[in-house]
MARLUM-914184 format. One record per residue (C-alpha): residue number from 1; z, x, y; residue in three letters. Coordinates in Angstrom, 2 decimals, always signed. Each point is the difference from the previous one (the first is absolute). Layout:
+-----+---------+---------+---------+------+
: pos :       Z :       X :       Y : code :
+-----+---------+---------+---------+------+
: NUM :       Z :       X :       Y :  ALA :
...
+-----+---------+---------+---------+------+
END
This chain:
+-----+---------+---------+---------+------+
: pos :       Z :       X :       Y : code :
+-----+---------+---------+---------+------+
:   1 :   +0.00 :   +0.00 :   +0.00 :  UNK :
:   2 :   -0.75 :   +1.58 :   +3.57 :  UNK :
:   3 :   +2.48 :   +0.36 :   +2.57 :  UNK :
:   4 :   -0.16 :   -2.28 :   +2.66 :  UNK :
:   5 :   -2.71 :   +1.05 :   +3.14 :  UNK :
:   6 :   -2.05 :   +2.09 :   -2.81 :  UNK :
:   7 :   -3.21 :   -1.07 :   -1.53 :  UNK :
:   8 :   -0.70 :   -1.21 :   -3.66 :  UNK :
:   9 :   -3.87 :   +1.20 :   +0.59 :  UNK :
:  10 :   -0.33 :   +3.27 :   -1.82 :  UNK :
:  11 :   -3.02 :   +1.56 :   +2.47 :  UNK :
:  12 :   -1.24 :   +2.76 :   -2.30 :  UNK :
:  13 :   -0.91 :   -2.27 :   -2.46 :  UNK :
:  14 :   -1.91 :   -2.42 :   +2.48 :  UNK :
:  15 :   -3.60 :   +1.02 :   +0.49 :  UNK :
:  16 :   -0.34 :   -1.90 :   +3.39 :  UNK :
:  17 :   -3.54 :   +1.55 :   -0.10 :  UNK :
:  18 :   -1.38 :   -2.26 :   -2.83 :  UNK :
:  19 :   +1.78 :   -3.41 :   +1.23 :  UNK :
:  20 :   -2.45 :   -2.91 :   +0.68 :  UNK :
:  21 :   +1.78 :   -0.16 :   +3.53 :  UNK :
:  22 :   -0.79 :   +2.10 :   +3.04 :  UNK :
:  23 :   +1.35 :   -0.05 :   +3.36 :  UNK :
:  24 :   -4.16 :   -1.05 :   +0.91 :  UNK :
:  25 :   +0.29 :   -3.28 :   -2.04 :  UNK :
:  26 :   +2.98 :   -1.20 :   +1.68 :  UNK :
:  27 :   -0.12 :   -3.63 :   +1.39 :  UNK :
:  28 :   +0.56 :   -1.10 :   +3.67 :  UNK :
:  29 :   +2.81 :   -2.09 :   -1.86 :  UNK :
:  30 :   +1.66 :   +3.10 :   -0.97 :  UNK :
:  31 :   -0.48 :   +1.80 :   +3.02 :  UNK :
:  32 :   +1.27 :   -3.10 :   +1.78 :  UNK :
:  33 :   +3.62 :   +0.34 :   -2.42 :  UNK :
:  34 :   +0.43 :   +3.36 :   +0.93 :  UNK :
:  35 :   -0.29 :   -0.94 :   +3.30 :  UNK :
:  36 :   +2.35 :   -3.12 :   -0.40 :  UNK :
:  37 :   +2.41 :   +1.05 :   -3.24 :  UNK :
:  38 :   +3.14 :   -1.90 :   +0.69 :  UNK :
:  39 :   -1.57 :   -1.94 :   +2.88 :  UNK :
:  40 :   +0.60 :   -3.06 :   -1.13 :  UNK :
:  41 :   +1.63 :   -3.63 :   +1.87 :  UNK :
:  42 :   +3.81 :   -0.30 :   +0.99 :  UNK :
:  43 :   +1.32 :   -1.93 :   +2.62 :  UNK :
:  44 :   -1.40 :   +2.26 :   +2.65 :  UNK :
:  45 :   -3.45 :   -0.70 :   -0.48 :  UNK :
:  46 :   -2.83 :   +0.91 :   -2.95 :  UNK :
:  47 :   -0.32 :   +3.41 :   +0.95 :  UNK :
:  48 :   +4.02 :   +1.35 :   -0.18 :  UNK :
:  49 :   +0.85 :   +2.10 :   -2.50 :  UNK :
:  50 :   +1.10 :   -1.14 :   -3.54 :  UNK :
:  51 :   +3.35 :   +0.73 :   -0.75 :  UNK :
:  52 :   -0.86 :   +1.68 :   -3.10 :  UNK :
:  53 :   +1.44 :   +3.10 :   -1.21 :  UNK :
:  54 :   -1.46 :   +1.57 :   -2.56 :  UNK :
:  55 :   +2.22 :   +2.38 :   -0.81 :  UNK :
:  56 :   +2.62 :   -3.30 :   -1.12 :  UNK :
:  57 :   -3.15 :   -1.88 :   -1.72 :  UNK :
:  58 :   -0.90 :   +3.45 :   -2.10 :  UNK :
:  59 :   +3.65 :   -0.43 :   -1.02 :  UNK :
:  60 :   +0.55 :   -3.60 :   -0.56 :  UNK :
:  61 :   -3.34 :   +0.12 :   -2.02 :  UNK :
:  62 :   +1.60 :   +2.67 :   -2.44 :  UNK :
:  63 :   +3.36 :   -1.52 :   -0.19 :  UNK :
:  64 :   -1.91 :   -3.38 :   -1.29 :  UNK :
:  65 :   -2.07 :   +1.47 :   -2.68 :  UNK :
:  66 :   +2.50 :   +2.26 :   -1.41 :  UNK :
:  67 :   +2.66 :   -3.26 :   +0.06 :  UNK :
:  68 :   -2.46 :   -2.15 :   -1.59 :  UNK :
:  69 :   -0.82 :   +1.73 :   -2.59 :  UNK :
:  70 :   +3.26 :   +1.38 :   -0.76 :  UNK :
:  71 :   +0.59 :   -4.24 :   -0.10 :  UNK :
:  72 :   -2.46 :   -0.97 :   -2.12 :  UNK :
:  73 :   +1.36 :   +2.85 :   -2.29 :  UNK :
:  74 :   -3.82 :   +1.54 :   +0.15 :  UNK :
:  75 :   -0.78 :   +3.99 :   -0.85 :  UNK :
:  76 :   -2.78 :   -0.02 :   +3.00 :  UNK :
:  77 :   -2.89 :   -1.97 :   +1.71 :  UNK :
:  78 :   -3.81 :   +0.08 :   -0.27 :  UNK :
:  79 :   -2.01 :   -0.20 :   +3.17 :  UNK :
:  80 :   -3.95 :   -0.92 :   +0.12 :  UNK :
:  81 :   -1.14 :   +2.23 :   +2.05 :  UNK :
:  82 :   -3.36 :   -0.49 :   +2.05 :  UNK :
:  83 :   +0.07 :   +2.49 :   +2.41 :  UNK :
:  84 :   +0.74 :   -1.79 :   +3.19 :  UNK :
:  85 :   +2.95 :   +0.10 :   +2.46 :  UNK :
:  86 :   +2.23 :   -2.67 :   -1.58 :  UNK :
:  87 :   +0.45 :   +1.25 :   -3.94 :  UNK :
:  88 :   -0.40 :   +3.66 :   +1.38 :  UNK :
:  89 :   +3.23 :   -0.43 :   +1.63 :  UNK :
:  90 :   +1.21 :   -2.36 :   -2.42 :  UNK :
:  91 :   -0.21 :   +2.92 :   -2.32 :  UNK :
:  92 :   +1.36 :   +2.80 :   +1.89 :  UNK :
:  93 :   +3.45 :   -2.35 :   +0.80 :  UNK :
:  94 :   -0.04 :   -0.39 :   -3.62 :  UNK :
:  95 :   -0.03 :   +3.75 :   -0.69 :  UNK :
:  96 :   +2.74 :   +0.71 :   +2.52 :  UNK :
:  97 :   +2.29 :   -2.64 :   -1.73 :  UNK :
:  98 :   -0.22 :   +0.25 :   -3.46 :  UNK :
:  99 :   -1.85 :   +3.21 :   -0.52 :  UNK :
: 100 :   -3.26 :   +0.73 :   -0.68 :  UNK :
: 101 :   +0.61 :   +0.01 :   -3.76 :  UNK :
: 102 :   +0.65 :   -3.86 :   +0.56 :  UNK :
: 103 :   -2.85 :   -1.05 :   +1.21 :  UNK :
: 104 :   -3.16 :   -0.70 :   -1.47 :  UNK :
: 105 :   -3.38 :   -0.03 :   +1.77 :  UNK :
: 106 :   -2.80 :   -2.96 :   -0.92 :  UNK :
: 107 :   -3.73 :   +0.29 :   +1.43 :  UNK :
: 108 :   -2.13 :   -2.57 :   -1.08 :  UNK :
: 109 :   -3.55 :   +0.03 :   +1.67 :  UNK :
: 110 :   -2.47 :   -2.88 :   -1.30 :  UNK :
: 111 :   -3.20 :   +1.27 :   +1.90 :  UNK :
: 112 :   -1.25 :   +2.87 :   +1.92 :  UNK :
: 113 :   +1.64 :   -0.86 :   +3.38 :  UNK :
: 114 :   +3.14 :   +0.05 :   -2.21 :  UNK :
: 115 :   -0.68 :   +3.17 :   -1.33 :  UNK :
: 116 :   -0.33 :   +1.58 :   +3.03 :  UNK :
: 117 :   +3.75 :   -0.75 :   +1.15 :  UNK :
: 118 :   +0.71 :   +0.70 :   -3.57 :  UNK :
: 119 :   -0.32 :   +4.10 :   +0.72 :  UNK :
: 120 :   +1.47 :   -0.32 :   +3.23 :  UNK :
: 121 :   +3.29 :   -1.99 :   -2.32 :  UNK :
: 122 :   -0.33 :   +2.71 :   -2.26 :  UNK :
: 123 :   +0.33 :   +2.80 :   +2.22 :  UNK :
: 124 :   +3.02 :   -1.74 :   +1.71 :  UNK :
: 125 :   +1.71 :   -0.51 :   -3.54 :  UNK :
: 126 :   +0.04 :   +3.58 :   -0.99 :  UNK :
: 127 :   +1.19 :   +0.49 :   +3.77 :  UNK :
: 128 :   +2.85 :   -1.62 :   -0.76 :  UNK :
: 129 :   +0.72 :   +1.60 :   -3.73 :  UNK :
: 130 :   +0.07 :   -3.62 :   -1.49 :  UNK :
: 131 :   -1.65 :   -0.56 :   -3.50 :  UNK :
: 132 :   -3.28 :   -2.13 :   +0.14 :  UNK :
: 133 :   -2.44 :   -1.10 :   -1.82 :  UNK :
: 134 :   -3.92 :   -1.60 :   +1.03 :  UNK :
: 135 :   -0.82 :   -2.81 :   -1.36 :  UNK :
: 136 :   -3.48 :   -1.43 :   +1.05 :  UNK :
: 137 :   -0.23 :   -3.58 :   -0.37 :  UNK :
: 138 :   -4.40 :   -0.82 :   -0.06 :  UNK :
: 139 :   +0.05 :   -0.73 :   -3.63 :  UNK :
: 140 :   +2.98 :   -1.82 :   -0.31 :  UNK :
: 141 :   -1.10 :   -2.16 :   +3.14 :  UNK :
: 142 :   -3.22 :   -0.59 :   -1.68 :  UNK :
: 143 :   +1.40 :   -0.82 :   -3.34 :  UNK :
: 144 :   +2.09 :   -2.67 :   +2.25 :  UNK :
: 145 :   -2.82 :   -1.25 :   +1.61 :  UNK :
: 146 :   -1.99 :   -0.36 :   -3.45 :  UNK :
: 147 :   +2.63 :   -2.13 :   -2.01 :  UNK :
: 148 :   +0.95 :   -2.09 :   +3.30 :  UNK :
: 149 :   -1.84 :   -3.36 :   +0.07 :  UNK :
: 150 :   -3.39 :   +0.33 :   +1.35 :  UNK :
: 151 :   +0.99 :   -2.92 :   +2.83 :  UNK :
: 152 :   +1.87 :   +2.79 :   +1.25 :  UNK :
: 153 :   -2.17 :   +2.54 :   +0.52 :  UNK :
: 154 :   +1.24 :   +2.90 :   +2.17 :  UNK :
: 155 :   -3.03 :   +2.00 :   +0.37 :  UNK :
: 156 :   -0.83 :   -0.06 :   +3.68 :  UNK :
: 157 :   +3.49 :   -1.22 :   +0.88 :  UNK :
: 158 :   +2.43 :   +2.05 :   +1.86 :  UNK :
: 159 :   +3.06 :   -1.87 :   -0.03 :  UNK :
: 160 :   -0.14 :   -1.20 :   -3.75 :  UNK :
: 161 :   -0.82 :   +3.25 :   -1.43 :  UNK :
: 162 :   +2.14 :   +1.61 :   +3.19 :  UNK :
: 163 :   +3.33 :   -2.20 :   -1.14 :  UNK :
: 164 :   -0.90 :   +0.75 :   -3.70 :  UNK :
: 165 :   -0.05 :   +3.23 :   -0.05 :  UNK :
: 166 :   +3.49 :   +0.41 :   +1.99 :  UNK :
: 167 :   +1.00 :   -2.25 :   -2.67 :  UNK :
: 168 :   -0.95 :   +2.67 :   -2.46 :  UNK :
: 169 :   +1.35 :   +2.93 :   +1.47 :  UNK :
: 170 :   +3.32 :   -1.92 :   +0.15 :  UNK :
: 171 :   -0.48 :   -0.66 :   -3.39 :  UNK :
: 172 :   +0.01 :   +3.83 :   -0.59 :  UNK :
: 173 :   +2.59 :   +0.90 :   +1.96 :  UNK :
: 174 :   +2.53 :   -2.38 :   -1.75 :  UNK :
: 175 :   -1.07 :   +1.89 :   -3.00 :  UNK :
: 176 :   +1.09 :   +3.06 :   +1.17 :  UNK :
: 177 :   +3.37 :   -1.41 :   +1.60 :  UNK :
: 178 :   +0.45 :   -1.53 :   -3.56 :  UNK :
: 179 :   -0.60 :   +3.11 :   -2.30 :  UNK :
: 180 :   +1.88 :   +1.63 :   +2.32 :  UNK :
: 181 :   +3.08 :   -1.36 :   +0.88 :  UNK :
: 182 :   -1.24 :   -0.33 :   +4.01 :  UNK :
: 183 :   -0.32 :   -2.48 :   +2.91 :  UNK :
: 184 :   -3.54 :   -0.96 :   +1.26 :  UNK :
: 185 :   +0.51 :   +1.37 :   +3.78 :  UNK :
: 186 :   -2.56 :   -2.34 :   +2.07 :  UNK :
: 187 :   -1.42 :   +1.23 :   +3.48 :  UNK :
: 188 :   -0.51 :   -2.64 :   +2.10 :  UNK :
: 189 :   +0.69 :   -0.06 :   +3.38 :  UNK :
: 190 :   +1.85 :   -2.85 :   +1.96 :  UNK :
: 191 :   -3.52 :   -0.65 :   +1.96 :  UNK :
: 192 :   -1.81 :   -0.50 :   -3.12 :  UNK :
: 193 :   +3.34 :   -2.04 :   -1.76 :  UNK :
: 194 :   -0.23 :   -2.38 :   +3.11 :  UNK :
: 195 :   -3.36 :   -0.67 :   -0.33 :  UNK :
: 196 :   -0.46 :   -0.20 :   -3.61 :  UNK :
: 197 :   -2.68 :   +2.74 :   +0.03 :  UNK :
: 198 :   +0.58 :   +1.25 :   -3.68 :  UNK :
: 199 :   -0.75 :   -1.58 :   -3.05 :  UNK :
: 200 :   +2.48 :   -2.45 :   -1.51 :  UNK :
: 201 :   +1.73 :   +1.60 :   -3.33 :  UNK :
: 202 :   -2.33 :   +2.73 :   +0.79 :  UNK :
: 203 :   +1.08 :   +3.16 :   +2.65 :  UNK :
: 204 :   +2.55 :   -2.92 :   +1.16 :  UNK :
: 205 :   +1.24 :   +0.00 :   -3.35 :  UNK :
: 206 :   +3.03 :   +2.95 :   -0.35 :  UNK :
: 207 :   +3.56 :   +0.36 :   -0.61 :  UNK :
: 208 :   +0.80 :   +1.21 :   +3.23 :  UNK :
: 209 :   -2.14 :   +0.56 :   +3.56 :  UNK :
: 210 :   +1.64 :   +2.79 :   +1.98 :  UNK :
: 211 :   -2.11 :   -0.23 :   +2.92 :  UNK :
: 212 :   +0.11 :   -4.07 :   +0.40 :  UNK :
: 213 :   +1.84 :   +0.17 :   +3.12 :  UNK :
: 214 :   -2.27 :   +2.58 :   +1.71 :  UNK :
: 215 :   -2.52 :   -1.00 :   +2.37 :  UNK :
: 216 :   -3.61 :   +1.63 :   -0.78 :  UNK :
: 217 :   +0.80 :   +1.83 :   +3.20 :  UNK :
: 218 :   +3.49 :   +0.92 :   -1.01 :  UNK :
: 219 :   -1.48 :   +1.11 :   -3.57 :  UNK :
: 220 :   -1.74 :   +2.67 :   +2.15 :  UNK :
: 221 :   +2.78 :   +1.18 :   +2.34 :  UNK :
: 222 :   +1.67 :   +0.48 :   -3.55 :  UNK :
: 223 :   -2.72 :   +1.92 :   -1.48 :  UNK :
: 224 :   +0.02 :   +2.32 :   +3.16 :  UNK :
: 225 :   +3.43 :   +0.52 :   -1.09 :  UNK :
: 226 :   -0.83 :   +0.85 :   -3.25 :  UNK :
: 227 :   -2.21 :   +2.71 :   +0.83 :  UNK :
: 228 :   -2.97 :   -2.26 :   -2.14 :  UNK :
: 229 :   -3.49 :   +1.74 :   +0.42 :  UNK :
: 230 :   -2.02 :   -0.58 :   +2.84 :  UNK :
: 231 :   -2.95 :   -0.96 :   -1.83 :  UNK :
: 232 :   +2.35 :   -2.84 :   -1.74 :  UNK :
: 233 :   +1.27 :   -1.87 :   +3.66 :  UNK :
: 234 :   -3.85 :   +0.59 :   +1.30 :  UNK :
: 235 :   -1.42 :   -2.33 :   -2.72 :  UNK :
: 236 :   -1.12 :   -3.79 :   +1.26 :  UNK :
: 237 :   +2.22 :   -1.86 :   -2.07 :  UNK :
: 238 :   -1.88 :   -1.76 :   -2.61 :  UNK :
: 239 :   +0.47 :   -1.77 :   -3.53 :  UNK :
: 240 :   -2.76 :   +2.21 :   -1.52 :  UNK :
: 241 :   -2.52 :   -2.93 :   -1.58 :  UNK :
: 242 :   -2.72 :   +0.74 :   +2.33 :  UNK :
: 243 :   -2.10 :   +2.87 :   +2.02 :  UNK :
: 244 :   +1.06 :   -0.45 :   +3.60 :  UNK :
: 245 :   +3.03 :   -2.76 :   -0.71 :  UNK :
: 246 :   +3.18 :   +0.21 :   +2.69 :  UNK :
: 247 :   +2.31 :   -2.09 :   +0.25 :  UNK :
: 248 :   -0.42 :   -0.52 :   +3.34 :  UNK :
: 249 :   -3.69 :   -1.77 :   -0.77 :  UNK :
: 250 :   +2.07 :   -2.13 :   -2.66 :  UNK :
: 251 :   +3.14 :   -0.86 :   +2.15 :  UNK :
: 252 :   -2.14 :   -0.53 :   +3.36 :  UNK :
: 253 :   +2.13 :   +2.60 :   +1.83 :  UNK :
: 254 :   +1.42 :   +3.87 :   -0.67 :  UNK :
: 255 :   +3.68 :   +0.78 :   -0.58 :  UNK :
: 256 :   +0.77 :   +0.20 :   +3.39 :  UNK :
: 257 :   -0.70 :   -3.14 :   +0.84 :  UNK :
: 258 :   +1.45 :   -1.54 :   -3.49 :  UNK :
: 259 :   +3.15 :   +1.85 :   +0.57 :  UNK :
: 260 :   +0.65 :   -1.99 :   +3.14 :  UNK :
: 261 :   -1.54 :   -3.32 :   -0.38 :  UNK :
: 262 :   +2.64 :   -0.24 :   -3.08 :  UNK :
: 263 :   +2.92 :   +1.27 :   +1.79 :  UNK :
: 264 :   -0.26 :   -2.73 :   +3.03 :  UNK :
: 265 :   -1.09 :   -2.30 :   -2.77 :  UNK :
: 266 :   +1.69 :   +0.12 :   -3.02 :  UNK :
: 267 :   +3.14 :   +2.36 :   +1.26 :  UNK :
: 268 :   +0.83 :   -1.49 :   +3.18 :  UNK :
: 269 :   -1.79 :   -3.56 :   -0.99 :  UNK :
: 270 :   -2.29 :   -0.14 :   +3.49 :  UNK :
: 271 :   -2.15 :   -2.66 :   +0.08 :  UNK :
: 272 :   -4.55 :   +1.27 :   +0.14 :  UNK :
: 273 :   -0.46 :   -0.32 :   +3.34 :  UNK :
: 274 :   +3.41 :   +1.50 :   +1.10 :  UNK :
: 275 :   -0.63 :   +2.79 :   -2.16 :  UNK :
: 276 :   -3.82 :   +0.58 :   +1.04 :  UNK :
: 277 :   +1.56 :   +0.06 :   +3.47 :  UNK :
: 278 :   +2.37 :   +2.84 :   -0.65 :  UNK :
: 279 :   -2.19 :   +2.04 :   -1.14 :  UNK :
: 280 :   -2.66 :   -0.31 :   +2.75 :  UNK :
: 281 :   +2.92 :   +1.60 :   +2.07 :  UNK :
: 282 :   -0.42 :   +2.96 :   +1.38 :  UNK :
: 283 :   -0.73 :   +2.13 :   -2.38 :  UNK :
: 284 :   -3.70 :   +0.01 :   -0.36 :  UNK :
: 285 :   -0.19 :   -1.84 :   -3.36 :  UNK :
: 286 :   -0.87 :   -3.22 :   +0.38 :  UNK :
: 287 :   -0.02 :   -2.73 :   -2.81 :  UNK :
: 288 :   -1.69 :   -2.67 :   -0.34 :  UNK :
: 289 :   +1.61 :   -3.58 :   -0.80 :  UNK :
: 290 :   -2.91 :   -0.21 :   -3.16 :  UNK :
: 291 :   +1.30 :   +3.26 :   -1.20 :  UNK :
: 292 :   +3.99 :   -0.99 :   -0.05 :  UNK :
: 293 :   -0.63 :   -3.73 :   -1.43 :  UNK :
: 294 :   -2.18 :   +2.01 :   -2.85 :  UNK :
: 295 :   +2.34 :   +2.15 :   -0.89 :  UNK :
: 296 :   +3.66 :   -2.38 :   +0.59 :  UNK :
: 297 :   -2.53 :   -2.43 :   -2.58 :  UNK :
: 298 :   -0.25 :   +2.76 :   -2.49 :  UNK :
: 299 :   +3.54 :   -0.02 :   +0.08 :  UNK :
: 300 :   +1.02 :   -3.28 :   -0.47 :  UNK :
: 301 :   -3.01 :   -0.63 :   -2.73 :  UNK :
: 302 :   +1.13 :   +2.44 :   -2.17 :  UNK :
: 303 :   +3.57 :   -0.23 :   -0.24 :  UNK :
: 304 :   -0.18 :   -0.84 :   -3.84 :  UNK :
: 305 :   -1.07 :   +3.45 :   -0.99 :  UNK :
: 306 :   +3.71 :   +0.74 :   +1.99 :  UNK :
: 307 :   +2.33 :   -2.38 :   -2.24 :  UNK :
: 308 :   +0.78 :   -0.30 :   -3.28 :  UNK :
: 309 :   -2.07 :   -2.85 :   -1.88 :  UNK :
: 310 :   +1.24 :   -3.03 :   +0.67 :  UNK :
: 311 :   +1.35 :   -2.35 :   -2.36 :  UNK :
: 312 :   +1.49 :   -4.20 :   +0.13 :  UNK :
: 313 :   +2.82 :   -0.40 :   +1.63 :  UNK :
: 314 :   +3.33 :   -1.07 :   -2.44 :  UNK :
: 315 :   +3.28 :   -1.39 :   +1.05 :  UNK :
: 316 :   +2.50 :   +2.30 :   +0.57 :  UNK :
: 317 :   -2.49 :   +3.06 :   -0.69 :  UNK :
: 318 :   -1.40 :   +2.65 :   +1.62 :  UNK :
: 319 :   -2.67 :   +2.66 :   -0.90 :  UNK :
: 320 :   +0.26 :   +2.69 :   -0.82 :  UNK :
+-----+---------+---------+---------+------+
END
């Protein structure tokens, strides 16, 4: 386990030279979060500081995965690993509290934009000294896709064969967590948990989510803390499925704006057009009403992929 204020990232074994990101192919989204990391809404307008220490979150983060698995009475936890922001520093919190003889490292590309990340993931895992293995997933999608019923084809559809295939590296990384003792460690952020942008009992499906209270934004001040590779924060965030998919094009706006719609929103429970004003003031980024009633309806519209399933009421009974 590292000391506190040190890095988990071993640098001699990270060839930043071969990583699909390069300071060139960074997005005006990312350049904008440098610019704005921990800018996010408090009472003093959209463009104050966040109160966020990341110094306390790096150690809250550790303190919760090391309790919960000492709780669930587990040896370790396996992490899919993609090669983004959010399960690269899912992973190195992991190392720094349990060890990285604890953790186990899942990549699971299905196609070649997948396999891309996949040696960036790679490169990262051995970073951190965790055990991983690469699993690529084209023939067992395809295997899928030929025993499914043909009225549900999912050639030539992203977000059938998108969810299915999260549903299938899930499926894997239970297997590990069950032959070896662990705790699936999800990666989701608090953005993407509040608008139910993962798959249901897919990458929303874990035993524990160490980063769901984290903004997007805050994910980043974190990583920054961390010491995770440049080439890592630079990437557009993206689920992977596509050439050229963001999440921005999917969610209608970048983190920046997410990150503050939700707090007026869904924190602070500001009605669209009081929230659209607040963040037209003063500090440059201004937000239209369209954009805040999309997003505050992605909330509310997805809120079942937040609960438990639901079940009939009984007298004198609650569930669970």
């Amino acid at each position: 386990m590292d000391e506190r204020g040190g890095s988990a990232f071993d640098g001699d074994s990270l060839d930043r030279r071969t990583a699909t990101g390069t300071r060139s192919g960074a997005s005006d989204e990312t350049e904008a979060s440098d610019r704005a990391r921990g800018g996010l809404p408090t009472d003093d307008g959209p463009a104050a500081a966040d109160e966020l220490d990341p110094s306390a979150e790096r150690e809250r983060v550790r303190s919760f995965l090391a309790s919960s698995v000492a709780a669930a009475g587990a040896d370790g936890i396996v992490v899919n690993m993609s090669g983004g922001l959010d399960s690269t520093v899912t992973a190195a919190l992991a190392v720094e509290a349990l060890g990285a003889d604890r953790v186990y490292g899942l990549i699971l590309p299905c196609n070649k934009v997948g396999a891309t990340h996949a040696r960036d993931a790679e490169a990262l895992a051995g970073a951190l000294g965790i055990d991983h293995d690469t699993v690529h997933l084209h023939s067992l999608f395809a295997q899928f896709g030929a025993v499914a019923p043909d009225r549900f084809d999912l050639h030539d559809e992203p977000i059938l064969s998108g969810n299915a295939t999260a549903r299938l590296r899930m499926t894997l990384a239970y297997l590990a967590a069950n032959a070896t003792n662990g705790l699936v460690c999800g990666t989701a952020n608090r953005s993407e948990l509040l608008l139910g942008y993962f798959t249901k009992h897919g990458d929303g499906g874990a035993d524990v989510h160490p980063l769901g209270h984290l903004y997007k934004t805050e994910v980043r001040a974190l990583a920054a803390e961390l010491d995770v590779p440049d080439f890592v924060v630079e990437k557009p965030p993206t689920a992977g499925f596509l050439p050229g998919q963001r999440d921005a094009d999917d969610l209608g706006a970048p983190y920046e704006v997410i990150d503050r719609v939700l707090r007026l929103g869904v924190d602070r429970g500001l009605d669209v057009a009081t929230v659209a004003d607040r963040l037209g003031e003063g500090d440059g980024a201004d937000v239209d009403e369209r954009t805040v009633a999309d997003l505050l309806a992605r909330h509310r519209t997805t809120a079942h992929k937040r609960t438990t399933p639901g079940v009939p009421a009984e007298r004198g009974r609650d569930f669970p």
